[in-house]
TORROZA-327748 format. One record per residue (C-alpha): x, y, z; residue number from 1. Coordinates in Angstrom, 3 decimals, padded with zeros to 6 digits, always signed. Layout:
residues N
[atom [X,Y,Z],NUM],
...
This chain:
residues 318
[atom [-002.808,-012.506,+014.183],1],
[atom [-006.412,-013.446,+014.469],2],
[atom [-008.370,-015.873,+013.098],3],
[atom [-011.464,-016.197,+011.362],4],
[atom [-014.019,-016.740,+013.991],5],
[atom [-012.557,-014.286,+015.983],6],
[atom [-014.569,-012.038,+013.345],7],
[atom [-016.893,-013.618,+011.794],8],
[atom [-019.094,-012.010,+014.762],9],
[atom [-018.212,-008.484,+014.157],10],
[atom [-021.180,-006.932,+012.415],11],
[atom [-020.815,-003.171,+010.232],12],
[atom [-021.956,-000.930,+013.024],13],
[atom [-019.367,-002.726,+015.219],14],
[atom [-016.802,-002.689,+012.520],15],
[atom [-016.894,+001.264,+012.258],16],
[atom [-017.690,+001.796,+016.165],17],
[atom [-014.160,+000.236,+016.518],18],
[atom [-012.947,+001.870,+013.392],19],
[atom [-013.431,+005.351,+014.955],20],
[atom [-011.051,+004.111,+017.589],21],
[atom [-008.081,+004.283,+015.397],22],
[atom [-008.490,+008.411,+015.508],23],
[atom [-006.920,+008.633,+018.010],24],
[atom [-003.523,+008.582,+015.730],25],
[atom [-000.622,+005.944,+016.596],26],
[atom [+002.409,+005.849,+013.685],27],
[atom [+000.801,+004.322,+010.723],28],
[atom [+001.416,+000.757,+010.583],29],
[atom [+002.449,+000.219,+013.814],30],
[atom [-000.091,-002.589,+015.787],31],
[atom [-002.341,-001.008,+018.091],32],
[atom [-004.278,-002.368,+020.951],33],
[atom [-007.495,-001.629,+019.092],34],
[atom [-008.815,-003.839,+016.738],35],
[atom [-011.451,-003.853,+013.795],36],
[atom [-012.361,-004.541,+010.227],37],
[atom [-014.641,-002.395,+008.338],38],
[atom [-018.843,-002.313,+007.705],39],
[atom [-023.939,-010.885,-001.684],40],
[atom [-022.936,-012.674,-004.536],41],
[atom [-022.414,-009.393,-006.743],42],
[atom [-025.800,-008.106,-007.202],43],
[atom [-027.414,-005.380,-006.361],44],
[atom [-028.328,-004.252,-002.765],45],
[atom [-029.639,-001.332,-000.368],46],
[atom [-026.932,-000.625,+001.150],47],
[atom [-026.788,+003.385,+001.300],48],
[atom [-024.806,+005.608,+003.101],49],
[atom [-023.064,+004.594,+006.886],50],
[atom [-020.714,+006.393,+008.799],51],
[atom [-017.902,+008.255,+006.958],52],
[atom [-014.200,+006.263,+007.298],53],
[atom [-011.833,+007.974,+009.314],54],
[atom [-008.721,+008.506,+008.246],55],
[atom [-007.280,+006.069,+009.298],56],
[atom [-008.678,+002.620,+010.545],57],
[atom [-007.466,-000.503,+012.638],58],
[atom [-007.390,-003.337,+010.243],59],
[atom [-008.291,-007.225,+011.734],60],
[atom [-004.198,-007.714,+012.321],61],
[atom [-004.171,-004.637,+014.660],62],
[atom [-002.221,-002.950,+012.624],63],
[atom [-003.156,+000.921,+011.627],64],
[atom [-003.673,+001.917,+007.766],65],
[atom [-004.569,+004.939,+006.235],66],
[atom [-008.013,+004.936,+004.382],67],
[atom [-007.277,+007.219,+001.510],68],
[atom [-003.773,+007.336,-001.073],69],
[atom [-002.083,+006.699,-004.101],70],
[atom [-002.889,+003.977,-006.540],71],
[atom [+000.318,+003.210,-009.027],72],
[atom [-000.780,+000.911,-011.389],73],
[atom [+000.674,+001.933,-014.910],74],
[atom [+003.421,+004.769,-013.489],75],
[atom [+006.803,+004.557,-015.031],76],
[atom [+009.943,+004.775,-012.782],77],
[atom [+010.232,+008.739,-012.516],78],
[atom [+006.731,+009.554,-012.523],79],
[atom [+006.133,+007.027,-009.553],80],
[atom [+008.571,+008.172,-007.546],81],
[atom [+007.602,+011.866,-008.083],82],
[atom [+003.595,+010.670,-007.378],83],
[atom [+004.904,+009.595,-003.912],84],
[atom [+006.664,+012.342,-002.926],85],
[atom [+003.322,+014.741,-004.131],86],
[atom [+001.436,+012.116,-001.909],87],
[atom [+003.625,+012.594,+000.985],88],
[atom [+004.157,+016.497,+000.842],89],
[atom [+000.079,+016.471,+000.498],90],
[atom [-000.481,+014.211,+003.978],91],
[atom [-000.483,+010.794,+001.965],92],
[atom [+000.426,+007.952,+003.285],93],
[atom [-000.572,+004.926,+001.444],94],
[atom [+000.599,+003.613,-001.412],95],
[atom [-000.473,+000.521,-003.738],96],
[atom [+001.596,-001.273,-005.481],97],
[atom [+002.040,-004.469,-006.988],98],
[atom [+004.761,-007.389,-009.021],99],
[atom [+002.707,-006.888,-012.056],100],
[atom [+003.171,-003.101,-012.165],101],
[atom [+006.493,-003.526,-012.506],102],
[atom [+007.621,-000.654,-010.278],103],
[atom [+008.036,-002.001,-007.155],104],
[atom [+011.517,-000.521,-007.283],105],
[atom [+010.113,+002.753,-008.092],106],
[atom [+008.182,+002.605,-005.316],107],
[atom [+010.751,+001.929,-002.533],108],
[atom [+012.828,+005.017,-004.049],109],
[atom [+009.861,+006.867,-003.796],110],
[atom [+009.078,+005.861,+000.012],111],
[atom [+013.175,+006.226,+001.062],112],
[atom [+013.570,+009.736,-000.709],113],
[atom [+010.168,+011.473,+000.131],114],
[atom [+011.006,+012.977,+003.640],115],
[atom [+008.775,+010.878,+005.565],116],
[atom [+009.649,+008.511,+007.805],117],
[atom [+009.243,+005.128,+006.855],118],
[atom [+006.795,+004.429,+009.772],119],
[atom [+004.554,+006.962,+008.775],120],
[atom [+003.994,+005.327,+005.816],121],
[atom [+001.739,+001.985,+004.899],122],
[atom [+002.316,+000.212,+001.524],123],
[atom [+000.426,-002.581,-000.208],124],
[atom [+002.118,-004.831,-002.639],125],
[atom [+000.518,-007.673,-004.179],126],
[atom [+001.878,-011.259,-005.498],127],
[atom [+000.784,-012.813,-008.643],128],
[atom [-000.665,-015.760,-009.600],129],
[atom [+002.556,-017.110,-011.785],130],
[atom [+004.541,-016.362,-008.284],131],
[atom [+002.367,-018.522,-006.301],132],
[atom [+004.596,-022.164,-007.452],133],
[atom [+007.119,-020.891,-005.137],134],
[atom [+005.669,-017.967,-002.704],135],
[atom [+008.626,-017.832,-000.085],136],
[atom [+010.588,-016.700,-003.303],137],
[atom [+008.450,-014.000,-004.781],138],
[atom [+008.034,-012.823,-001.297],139],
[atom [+011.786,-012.502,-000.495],140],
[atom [+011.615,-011.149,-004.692],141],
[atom [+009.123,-008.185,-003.187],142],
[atom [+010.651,-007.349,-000.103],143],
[atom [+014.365,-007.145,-001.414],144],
[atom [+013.005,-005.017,-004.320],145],
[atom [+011.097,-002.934,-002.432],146],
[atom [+014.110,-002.482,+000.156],147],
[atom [+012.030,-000.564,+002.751],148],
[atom [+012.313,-003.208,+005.478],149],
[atom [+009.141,-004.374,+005.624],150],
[atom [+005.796,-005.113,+003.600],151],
[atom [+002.867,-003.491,+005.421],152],
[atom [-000.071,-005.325,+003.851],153],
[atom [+000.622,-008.056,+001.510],154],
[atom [-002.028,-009.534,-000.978],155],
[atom [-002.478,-012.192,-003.602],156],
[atom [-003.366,-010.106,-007.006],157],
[atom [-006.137,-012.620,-007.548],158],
[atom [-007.490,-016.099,-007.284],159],
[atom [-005.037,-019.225,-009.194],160],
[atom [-003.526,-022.454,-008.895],161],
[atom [-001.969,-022.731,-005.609],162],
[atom [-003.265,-019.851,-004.016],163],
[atom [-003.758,-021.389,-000.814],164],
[atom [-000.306,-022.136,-000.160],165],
[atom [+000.839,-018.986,-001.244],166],
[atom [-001.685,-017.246,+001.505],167],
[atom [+000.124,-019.717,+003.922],168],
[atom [+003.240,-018.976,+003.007],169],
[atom [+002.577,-015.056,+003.872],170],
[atom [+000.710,-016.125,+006.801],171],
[atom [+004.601,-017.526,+007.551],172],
[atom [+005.726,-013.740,+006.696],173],
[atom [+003.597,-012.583,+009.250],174],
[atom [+004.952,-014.779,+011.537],175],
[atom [+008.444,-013.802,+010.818],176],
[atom [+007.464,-010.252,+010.857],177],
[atom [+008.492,-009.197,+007.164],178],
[atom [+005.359,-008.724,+006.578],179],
[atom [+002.686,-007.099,+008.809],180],
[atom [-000.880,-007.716,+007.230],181],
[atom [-001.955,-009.891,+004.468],182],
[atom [-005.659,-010.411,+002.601],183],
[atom [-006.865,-010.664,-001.224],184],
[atom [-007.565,-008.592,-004.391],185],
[atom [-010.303,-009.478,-006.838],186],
[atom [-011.815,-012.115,-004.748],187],
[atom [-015.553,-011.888,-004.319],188],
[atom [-018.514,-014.009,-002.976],189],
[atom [-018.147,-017.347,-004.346],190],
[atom [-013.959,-017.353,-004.199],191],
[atom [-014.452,-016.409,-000.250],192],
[atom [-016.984,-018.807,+000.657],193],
[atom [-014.568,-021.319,-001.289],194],
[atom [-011.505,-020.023,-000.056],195],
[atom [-011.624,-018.591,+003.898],196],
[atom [-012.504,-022.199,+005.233],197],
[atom [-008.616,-023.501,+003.461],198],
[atom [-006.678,-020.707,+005.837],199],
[atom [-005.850,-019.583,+009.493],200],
[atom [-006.516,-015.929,+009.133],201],
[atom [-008.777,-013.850,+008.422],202],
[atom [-007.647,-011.526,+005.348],203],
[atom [-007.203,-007.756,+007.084],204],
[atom [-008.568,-006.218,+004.062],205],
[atom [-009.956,-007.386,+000.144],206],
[atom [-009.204,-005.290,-002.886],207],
[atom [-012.066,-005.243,-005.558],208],
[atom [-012.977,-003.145,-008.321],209],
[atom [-015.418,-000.528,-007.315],210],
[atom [-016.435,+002.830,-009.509],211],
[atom [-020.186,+004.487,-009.525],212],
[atom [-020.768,+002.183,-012.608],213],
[atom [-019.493,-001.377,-010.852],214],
[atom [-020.452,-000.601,-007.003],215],
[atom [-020.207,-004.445,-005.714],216],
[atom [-023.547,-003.651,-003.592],217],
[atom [-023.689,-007.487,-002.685],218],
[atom [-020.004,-007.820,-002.360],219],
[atom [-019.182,-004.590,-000.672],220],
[atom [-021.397,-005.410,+002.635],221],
[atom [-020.874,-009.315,+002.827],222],
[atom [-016.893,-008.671,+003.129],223],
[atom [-017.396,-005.968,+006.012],224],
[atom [-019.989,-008.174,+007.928],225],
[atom [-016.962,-010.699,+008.307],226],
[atom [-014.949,-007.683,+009.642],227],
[atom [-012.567,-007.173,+006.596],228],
[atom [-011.670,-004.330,+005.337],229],
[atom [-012.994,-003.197,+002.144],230],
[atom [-010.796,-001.081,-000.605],231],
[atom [-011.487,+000.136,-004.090],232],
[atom [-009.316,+000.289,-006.982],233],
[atom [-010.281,+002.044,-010.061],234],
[atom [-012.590,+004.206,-008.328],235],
[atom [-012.404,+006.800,-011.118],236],
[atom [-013.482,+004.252,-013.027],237],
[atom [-010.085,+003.484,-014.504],238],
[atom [-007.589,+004.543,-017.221],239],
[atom [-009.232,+004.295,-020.897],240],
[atom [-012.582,+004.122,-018.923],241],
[atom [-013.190,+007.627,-017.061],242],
[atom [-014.118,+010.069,-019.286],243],
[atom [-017.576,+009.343,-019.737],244],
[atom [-017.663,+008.745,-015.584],245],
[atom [-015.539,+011.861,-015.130],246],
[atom [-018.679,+013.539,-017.181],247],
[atom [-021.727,+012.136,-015.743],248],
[atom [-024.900,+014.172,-015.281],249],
[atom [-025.679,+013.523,-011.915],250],
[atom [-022.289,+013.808,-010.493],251],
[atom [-021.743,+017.017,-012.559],252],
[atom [-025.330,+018.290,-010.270],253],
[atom [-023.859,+017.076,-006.982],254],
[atom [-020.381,+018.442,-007.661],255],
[atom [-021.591,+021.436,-008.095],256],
[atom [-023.863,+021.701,-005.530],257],
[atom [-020.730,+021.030,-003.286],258],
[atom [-018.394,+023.387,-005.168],259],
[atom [-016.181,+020.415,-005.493],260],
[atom [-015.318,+018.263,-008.367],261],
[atom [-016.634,+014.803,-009.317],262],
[atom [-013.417,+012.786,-008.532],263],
[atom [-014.011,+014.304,-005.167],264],
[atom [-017.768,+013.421,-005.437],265],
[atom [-016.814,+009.658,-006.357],266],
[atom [-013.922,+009.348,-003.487],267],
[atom [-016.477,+010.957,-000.964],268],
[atom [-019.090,+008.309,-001.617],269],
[atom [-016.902,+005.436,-001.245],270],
[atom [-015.716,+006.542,+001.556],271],
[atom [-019.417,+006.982,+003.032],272],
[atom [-019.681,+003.288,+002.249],273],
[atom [-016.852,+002.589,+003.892],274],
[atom [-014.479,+002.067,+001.433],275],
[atom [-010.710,+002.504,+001.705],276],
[atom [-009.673,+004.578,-001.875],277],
[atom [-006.413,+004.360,-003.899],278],
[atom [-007.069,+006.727,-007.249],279],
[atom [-004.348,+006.228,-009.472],280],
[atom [-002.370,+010.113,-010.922],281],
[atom [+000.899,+010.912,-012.191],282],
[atom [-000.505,+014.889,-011.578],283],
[atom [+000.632,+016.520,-008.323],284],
[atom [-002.017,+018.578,-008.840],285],
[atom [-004.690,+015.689,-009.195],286],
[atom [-003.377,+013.753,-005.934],287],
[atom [-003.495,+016.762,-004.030],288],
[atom [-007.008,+017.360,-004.986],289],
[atom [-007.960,+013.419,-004.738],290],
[atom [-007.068,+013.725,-000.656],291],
[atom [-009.106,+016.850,+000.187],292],
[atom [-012.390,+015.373,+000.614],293],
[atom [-012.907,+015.953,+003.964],294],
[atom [-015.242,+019.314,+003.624],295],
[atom [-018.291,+018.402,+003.055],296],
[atom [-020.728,+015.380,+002.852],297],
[atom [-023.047,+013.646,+000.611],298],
[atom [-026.609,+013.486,+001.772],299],
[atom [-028.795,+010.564,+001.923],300],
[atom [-030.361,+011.186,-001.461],301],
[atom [-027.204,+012.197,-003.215],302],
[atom [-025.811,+008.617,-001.968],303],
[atom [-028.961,+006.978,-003.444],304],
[atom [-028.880,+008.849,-006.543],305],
[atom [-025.291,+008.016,-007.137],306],
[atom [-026.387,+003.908,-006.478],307],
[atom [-028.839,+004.518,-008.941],308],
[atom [-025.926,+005.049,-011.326],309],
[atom [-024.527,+001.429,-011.019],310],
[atom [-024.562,-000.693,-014.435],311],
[atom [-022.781,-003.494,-013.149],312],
[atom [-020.216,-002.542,-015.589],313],
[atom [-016.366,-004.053,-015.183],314],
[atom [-013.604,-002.192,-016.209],315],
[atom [-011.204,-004.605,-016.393],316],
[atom [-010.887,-008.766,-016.427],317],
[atom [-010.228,-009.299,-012.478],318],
């Protein structure tokens, strides 16, 4: 595992030069001899379109993950299992989970029944802040209720007492090699600058809300100039929150002008930002559809009409 100034250097256009490396497929989450991140304060920025994520990139920790799959927040037992095996019969192979979803067990049924090998397949799980008195337990708690073997990326849900330690005690994890990666969700400017100095490695990747209407233009950049992966959750804008998103004018235009719809739209342009995506169905026919955006491409002034769109508007508390 690397550390922090081992990074710090790596601007965005080297970040997706050596992203484009990681085409060049290996099994997914296995370490490869290639190594990258990605592409202040949260305010708005110029950032516009860069080079499109492949599908999958080397994170920091040399390990490979897949830049586009399932988000599992709020599925129930049987309907997570059955979202991971439409993942995996669709080409899927990433899936986000977390304590707080409660389904962690759902999830490891769904990863040891889909027909994929467990290789093949790169999952995120997430500790919470009322695990982080006693991290070596609710670390042992995920990976013996997960049962797959081993934790691909591990994060801390967000910033709370003791957070620190908890990040050293999967930096530990690492070491013992139950768990592979580790970084953040729901930290942003101010909790990195605070935080990153207090620990050995670098995060491999930071989990923040991102949607059309809250597009972290500050944020998004700052974290891949220090050669972290960025990933988005709620990029549909979230459940109770997407139907006016879902029926925005100028996505409706560009949709159509692509003959696609404008949950494709919306996954397209985060991932022409760079931005690993993890929409959230219980519809087979939904996360089939949410992984086909690879034919076609948002021009220049579609991207910059779809930054126009940004209110700065959070979906949820994080």
């Amino acid at each position: 595992m690397l550390n922090r100034r081992s990074f710090v250097c790596l601007g965005l256009a080297s970040a997706f030069a050596l992203a484009g490396c990681a085409s060049v497929r290996t099994k997914t989450g296995t370490k490869s001899s290639q190594q990258t991140g990605s592409s202040s304060k949260d305010a708005p920025g110029s950032e516009i379109a860069v080079a499109e994520l492949p599908r999958t990139i080397t994170l920091n920790s040399g390990y490979e993950m897949p830049t586009q799959g399932l988000g599992t927040y709020s599925l129930d037992f049987a309907t997570c299992v059955g979202s991971i095996h439409s993942l995996a019969s669709s080409g899927g192979r990433l899936i986000d989970t977390a304590y707080m979803y409660h389904n962690e067990d759902a999830v490891g049924e769904g990863v040891r029944t889909c027909g994929v090998p467990r290789e093949e397949l790169f999952v995120t799980t997430k500790l919470y802040p009322n695990q982080f008195a006693d991290p070596e337990r609710a670390i042992q708690q995920a990976l013996d209720t997960l049962d797959i073997g081993y934790i691909d990326l591990l994060l801390l849900h967000h910033p709370g007492a003791g957070d620190v330690e908890a990040y050293k005690a999967m930096e530990k994890a690492v070491a013992a090699g139950t768990v592979r990666s580790i970084g953040l969700s729901n930290w942003y400017v101010e909790e990195l600058e605070d935080f990153l100095p207090k620990v050995d490695t670098v995060p491999a990747l930071v989990q923040n809300e991102i949607h059309p209407y809250y597009q972290g233009q500050g944020v998004v950049p700052y974290i891949q100039d220090l050669g972290i992966a960025m990933q988005g959750w709620y990029p549909l804008g979230g459940r109770g929150h997407n139907t006016e998103l879902l029926a925005d004018s100028t996505l409706r235009t560009i949709a159509d002008a692509h003959g696609v719809s404008i949950p494709q739209v919306i996954l397209r342009w985060n991932r022409q930002r760079g931005i690993i995506v993890i929409p959230g169905s219980g519809n087979p026919d939904h996360i089939a559809e949410d992984l086909n955006i690879h034919g076609f491409a948002l021009s220049d002034d579609e991207m910059q009409r779809i930054t126009a769109l940004d209110r700065h508007e959070k979906h949820d508390w994080y």
